[in-house]
N, C-alpha and C positions, 0 to 999 in steps of 0.2 A: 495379419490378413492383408494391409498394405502390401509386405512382398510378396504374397501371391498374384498379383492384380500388378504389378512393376514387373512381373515376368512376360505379359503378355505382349505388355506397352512395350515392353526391349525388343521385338519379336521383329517390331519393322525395325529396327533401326540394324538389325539383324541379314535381315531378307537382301539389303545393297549390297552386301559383303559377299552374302548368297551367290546374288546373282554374277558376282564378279566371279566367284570360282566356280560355276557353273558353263561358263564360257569358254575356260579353261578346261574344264573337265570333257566340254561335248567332244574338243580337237585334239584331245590327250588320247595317246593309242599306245594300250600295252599289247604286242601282238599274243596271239593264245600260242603261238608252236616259236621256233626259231625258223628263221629265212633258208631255204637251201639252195644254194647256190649249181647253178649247170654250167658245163662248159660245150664249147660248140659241138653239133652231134648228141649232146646228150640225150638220152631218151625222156620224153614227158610223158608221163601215162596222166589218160584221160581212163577218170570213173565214172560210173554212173551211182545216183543217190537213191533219186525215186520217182513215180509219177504222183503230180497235186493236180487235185482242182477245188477251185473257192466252191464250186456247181455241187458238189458231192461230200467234201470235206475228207475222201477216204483216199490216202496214197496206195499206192500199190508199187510193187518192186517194179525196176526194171526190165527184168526177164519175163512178167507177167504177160509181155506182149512177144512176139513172135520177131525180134530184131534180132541180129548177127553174133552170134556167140564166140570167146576165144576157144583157145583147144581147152585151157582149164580154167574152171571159176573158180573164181578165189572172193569169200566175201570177207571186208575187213572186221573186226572185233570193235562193236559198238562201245559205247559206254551208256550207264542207265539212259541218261537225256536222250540220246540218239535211236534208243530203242522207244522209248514214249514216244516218240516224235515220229516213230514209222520208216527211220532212216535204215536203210538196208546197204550199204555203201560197198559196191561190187564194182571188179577189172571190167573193160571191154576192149573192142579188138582195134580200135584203133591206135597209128603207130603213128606220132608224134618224136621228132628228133627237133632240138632247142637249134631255132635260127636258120631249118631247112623247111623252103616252100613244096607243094604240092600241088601240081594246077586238080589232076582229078584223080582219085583211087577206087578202085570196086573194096567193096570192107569185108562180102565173106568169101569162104575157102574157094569157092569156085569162082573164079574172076570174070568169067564172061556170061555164067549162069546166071539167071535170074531165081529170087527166092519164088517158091511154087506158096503162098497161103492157100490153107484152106478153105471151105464156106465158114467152119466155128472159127477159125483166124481172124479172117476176113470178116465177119459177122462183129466179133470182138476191138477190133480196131477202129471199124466205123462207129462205135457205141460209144472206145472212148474219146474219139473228134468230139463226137455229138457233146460230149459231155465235158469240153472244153480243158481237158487234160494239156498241161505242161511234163518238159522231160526237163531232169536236172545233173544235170553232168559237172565235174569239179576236175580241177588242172591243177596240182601244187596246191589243193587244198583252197582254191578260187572257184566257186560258184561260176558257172556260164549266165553271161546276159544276154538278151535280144536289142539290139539299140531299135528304139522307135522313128525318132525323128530326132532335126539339127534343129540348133537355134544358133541365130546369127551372133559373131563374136560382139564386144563388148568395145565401140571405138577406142582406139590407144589402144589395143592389146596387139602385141610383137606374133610373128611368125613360131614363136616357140611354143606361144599358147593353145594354138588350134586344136591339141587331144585335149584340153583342159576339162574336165570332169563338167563342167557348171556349163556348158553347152552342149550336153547330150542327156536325154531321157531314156531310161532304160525298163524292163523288165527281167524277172528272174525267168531262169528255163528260156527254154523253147516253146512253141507249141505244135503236139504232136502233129495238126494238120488244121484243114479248115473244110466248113462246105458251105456250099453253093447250091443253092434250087434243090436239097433233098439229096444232094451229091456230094459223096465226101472224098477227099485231097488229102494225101498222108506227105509229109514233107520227108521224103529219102535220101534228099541229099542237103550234107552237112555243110558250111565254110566256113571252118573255121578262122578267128583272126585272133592273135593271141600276140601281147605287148612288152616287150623284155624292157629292165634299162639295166647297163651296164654297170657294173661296180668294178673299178680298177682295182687289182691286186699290187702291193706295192713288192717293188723289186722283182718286177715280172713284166712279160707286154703283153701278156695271157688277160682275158675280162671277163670277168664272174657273170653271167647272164642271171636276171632274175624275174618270173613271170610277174606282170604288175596289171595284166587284165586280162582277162577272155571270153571274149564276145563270138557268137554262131549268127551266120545270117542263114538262116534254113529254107529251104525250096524245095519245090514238089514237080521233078520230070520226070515226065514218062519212059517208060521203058525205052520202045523203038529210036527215042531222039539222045539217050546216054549211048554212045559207041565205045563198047568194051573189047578189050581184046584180051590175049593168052596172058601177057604180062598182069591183068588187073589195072592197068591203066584203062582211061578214059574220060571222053571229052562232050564238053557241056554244050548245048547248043546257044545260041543266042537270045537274051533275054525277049528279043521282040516273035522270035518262032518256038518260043518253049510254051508247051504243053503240060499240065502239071497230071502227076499219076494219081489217077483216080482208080478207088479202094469199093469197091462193090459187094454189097453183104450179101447179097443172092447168090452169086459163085463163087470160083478160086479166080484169083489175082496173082498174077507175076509182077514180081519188084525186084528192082536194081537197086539196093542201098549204097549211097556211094559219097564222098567227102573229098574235100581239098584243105589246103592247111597256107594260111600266111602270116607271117611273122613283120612286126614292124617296132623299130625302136621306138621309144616314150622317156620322156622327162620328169616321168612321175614314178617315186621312188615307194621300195616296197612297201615302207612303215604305213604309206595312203594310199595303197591300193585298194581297201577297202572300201575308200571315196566314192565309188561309183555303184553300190549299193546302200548307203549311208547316206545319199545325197538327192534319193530320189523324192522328195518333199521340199517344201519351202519352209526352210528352217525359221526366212525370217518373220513368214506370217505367223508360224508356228510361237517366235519370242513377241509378238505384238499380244497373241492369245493369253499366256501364259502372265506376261505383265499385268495384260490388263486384270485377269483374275486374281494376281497378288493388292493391284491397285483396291478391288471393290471388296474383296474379300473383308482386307485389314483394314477399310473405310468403316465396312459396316463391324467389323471385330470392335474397333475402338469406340466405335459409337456405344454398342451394347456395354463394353467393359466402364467405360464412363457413368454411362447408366445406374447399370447393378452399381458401381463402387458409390457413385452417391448416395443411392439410394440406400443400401447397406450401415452405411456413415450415420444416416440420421436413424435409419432402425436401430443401431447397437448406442447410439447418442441417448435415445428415448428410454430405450430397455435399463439401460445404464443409471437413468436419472433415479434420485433417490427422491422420492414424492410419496406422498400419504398413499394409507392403506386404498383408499380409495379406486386410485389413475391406477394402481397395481392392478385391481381386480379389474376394469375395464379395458386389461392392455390382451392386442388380436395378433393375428400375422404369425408368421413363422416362429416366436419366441415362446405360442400356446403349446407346440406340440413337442416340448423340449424333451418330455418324459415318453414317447414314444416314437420317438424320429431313430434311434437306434434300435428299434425291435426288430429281431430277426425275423426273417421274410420267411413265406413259405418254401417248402422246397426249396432248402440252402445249398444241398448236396450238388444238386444240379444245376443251380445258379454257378456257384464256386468252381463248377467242374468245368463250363461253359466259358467262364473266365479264365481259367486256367488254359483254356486252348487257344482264346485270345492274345492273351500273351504269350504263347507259343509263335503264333502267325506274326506275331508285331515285330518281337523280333527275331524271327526268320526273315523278315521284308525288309526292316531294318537297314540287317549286315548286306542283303543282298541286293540292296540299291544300293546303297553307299560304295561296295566291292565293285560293282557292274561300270560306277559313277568313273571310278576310277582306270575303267577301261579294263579290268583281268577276269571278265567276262564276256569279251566281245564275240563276235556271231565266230571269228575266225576259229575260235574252242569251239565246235560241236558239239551240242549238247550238254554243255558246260553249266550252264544256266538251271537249267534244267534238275537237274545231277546234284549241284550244291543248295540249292532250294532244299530236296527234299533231304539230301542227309542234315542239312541244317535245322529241316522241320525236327527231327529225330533229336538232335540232340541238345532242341533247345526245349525238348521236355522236362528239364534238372529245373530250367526257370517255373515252365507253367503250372509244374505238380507245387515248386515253393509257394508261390503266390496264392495256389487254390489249397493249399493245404492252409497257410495262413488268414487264408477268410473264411472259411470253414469252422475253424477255429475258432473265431470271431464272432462266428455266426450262433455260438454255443454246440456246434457238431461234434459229435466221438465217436464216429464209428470211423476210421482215417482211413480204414484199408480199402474199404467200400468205395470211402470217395475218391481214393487214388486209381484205383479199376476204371471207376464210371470215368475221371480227366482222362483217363490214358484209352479210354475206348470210345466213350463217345462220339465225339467227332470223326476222327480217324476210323470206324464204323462205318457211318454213313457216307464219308468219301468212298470207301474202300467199295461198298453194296453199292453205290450207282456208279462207280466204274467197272465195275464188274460185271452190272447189267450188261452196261454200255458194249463192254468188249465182246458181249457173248454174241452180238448184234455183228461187228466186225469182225468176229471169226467168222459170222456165214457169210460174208462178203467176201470174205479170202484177202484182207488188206492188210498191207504188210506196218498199218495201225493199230494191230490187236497185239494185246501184249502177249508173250510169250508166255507158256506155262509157266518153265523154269523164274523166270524175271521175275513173275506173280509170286509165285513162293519165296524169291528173294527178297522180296518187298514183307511179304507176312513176315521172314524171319529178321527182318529190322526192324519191324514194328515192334513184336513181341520180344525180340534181343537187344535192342538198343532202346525206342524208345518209352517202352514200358515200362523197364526196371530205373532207366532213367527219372522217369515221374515219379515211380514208388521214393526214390531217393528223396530227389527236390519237395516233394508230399511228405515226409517223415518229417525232414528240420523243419519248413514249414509250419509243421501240425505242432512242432514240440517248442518254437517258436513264441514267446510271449504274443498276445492277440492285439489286435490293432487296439491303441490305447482312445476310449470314446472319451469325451471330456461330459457329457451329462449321464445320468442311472437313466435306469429304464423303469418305467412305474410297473406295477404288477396287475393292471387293470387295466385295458385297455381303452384310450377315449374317441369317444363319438366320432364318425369323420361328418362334417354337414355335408346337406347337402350340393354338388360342382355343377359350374354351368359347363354351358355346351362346348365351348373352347376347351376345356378342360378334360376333355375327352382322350383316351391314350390314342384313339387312332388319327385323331385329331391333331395331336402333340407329333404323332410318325410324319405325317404330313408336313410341318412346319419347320419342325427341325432337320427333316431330311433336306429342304432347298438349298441349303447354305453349303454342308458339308459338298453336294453333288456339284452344283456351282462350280465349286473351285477346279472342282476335278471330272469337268465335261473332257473339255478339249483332249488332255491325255487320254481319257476315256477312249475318243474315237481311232488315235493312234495305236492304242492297246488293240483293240479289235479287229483292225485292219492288220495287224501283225498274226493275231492268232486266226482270222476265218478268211486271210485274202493275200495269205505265203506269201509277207512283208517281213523283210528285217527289223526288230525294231533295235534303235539304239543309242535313244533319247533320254539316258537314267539320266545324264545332270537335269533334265526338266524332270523328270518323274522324281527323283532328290525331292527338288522345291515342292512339286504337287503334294509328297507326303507328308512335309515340315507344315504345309496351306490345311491339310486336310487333317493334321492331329488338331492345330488351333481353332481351327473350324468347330470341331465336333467338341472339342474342351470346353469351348466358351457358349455354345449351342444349348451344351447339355447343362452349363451350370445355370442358365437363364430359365431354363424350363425348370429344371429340379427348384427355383428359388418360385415360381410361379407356383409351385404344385403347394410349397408349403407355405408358403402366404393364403391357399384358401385353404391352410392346415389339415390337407391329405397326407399321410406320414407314409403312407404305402410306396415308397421312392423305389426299392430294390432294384425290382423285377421292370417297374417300368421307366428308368431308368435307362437300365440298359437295351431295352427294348426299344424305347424313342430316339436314342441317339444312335442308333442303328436304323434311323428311319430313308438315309439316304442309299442304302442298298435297296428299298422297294425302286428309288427311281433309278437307278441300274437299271433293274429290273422292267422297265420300261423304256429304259434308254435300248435293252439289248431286243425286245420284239421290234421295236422300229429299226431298228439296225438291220434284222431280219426280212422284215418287209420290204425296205427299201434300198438296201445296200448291195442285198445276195438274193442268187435266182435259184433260190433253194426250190425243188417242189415236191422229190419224193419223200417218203417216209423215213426213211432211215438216217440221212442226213439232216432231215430235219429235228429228230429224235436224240442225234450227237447236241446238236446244236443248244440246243435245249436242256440236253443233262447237264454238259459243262457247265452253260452257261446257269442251272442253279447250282452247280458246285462256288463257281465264283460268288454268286451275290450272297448263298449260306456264310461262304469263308469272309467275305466285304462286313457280312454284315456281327459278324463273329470280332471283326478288327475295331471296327467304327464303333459298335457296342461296348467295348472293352474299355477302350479310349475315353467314352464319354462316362461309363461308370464310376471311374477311378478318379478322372477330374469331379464330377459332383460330388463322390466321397471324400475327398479332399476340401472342397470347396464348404461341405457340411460341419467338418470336423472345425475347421475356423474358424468361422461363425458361430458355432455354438461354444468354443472355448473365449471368445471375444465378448462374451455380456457375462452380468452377474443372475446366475440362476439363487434361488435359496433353497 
């Protein structure tokens, strides 16, 4: 029992080690493609991805809006990840050559024409200004940003450093426009500024150009003041007499969409090019957060583990002592209910199947923090992340059918096939029905977020071809598996539970033990959300690493403290509530994410509020599926010790 209780105490002396290679891990960059190199002239094609907004939560393709088409479209071949995510990743017509300027070009076929919108065009455009739409455009497989604002260098810093990433704030995309007094502004014309740096070829005077940023500074002129001619050239007016074109939803609208292109050497090489979307946070308030929560976390961890171990010490001391018939029969506490602390719980199938999924999730999150930690999930893989999540869900059903096959078994259960069904559908069920909802919702939107047919049945047929028969597997040895060895019988008569005070209460217990685990894992929390509802990169896994190493211990030593409280007023019924209480800090998720809602995003119609809201119980079901799991397994563990640590008769 001692080395259970010296594992935990190890944990900090752990976390400095942690944090040293966490440091290492945030600057460590495995790129997701290889570099490609251009030579001068060469062509750079710009794609487009999709339109976001945080306001709506619904992308839509590019072409959904009424902008300059090439002669053929060509959309690339997504991968799973890129397809959930709404990515559509299509050619456009602009014509990019590596290291040639641009002062002004008209973009479609007719170069001195103006595009004619419609009223439905026009109607459509202005809705989505209103609605606060970004465009996402990518160069060599580089995101475009908006630089917002300078901030001044850093005294001592040399003339070399002026592009230095950590003096400029940026955002993703564009946006599509703005308005004004009830009047809306479409931004048609593009500048682009895109940053090569040179890589010497050796034994040659020829230089490898490689794109290392791409920035659009976007502006709204009006027709009359762009001067087009037969060529497609054309010249901007001056920022102090420019007019911006405004987009009127009561008529048709004439637009000049038109773009310039400048190219500027940099010193910042490709491996960090990514720095300028990775960098838009304060990483170091970010490590103030994250310490301090390692700091109180494992203050108050150690406090409790000292606690329980003493206290433990002198119960198994007492229980231990060999004293007349008498102090025997007067003896109370957790050591009364020895004969009925392993009785199988009701509904075991379901318990077991429920746990079985847990550990499905734990480690699928696992390997894919630790992978991501390592840098061979970064944003530069599209939909990478994504993509290996869920075939990792899949295939780490071999683990969660073993486990739940194994406590099933334990539990005195025999019907195995049943309960390899019920592990292998449950959950995966009810993900699967409120996404489904969900998407029926975004099909009548027309957003190029709804999953495709085809996709949907690729997905049914991984579920039912992979990880189905996978859980049947892991569920077989499991079941066939000797059963968890309990070190006390089980009486055949069930005894009394007395009457529990009010603390004792399970919702009461959700409440208490959820503070600790949540605690640790606010601050990521907020990073997470802002990634998923407000089209933020995130790519913070060495912190998220720590937060999950913070948040098993958390919920370990949470859940053994409650489960030692329950049976100290000799309630034997732990199973169910158990797993239930240490699953108590996805309720405050669950409150963390309506505030979020309220206060963060200007959510107002229905239907984005409806996305919002389904995910968002998809997370706290799966949070609280994980945390559950977690704290089960450590109070079963922690039960099994204790009661093989005293002399029963």
């Amino acid at each position: 029992m001692t080395r259970v209780f010296k594992m935990a105490a190890a944990v900090g002396k752990w976390t400095l080690v942690v944090l040293s290679i966490l440091h290492a891990a945030n600057s460590f960059y495995v790129p997701g493609v290889a570099p490609i190199n251009f030579h001068q002239n060469d062509v750079v094609e710009i794609k487009a991805v999709k339109l976001t907004s945080s306001r709506t939560q619904l992308p839509y393709e590019y072409y959904s809006l009424p902008f300059c088409r090439p002669e053929k479209i060509v959309y690339k071949g997504e991968n799973l990840g890129e397809v959930l995510r709404g990515d559509r990743i299509v050619n456009t017509p602009f014509a990019l050559t590596m290291n040639t300027d641009k002062p002004c070009e008209v973009l479609c076929d007719k170069p001195n024409k103006p595009v004619k919108l419609s009223v439905e065009k026009s109607k459509l455009i202005a809705e989505r200004i209103k609605e606060e739409y970004y465009v996402h455009l990518i160069a060599d497989n580089l995101p475009v940003a908006t630089r917002l604002e300078f901030f001044p260098n850093r005294e001592g810093e040399d003339e070399q450093k002026k592009d230095s990433l950590r003096d400029v704030q940026f955002e993703h995309g564009y946006r599509l426009g703005f308005s004004d007094s009830n009047k809306f502004y479409l931004h048609n014309h593009l500048s682009f500024i895109l940053y090569y740096h040179k890589e010497k070829v050796e034994q040659d005077e020829e230089h490898n150009f490689r794109v290392v940023r791409f920035e659009v500074v976007p502006q709204s002129v009006r027709l009359q003041d762009l001067k087009a001619d037969e060529k497609g050239l054309c010249t901007l007016p001056d920022a102090s007499g420019s007019v911006p074109q405004e987009i009127d939803p009561t008529k048709e609208n004439d637009v000049l969409f038109t773009y310039s292109v400048h190219w500027e050497e940099s010193s910042i090489k490709w491996a960090s090019r990514w720095d300028t979307y990775l960098t838009m946070s304060d990483v170091q308030i970010h490590w103030f957060s994250i310490v301090n929560s390692v700091v109180v976390v494992f203050f108050l961890s150690g406090i409790l583990s000292m606690i329980i171990i003493r206290t433990l010490r002198k119960d198994i001391a007492n229980y231990n002592r060999e004293d007349d018939i008498e102090d025997t029969m007067e003896e109370s506490g957790w050591k009364n209910v020895h004969g009925d602390v392993f009785r199988p719980p009701q509904y075991p199938m379901i318990l077991s199947s429920l746990l079985g999924s847990g550990i499905q999730l734990f480690c699928m999150i696992l390997i894919v923090i630790f992978v991501a930690m390592l840098g061979m999930l970064s944003p530069s893989s599209r939909g990478a992340l994504m993509t290996t999540s869920c075939f990792l869900f899949m295939f780490m059903g071999v683990f969660g059918g073993y486990f739940a096959g194994r406590l099933y078994r334990t539990l005195k259960g025999h019907r195995w096939k049943k309960g390899a069904f019920c592990t292998a559908t449950l959950y995966p069920a009810v993900v699967f029905g409120i996404c489904f909802v969900l998407n029926c919702f975004i099909w009548g939107e027309h957003s190029s977020g709804a999953v495709p047919f085809a996709t949907m049945v690729a997905l049914l047929c991984m579920w039912f071809g992979i990880s189905m028969p996978l859980v049947y597997l892991g569920y077989y040895f499991g079941f066939r598996k000797q059963p968890y060895d309990n070190p006390v019988r089980t009486n055949q008569i069930p005894r009394q539970i007395p009457e529990q005070r009010w603390y004792m209460n399970k919702f009461v217990g959700i409440l208490m033990a959820g503070i600790l685990p949540f605690g640790a894992m606010f601050i990521e929390l907020f990073f997470i959300f802002s990634a998923i509802w407000e089209n933020q990169f995130y790519y913070l896994f060495g912190f998220l690493f720590l937060v999950f190493i913070i948040l098993v211990v958390s919920c370990s030593q949470i859940s053994i403290v409650m489960v030692y409280f329950q049976l100290c007023a000799e309630d034997y019924r732990w199973w169910w509530r158990t797993f239930l209480v240490s699953g108590g800090s996805a309720f405050y998720v669950l409150i963390y994410a309506v505030f979020y809602f309220v206060n963060k995003l200007d959510i107002v119609e229905f239907i984005p509020s409806l996305l919002y809201f389904g995910y968002t119980a998809l997370m706290v079901l799966s949070f609280w599926l994980l945390t559950g799991t977690i704290g089960f397994y450590a109070a079963y563990m922690f039960i099994r010790k204790i009661y093989a640590a005293v002399k029963i008769d």
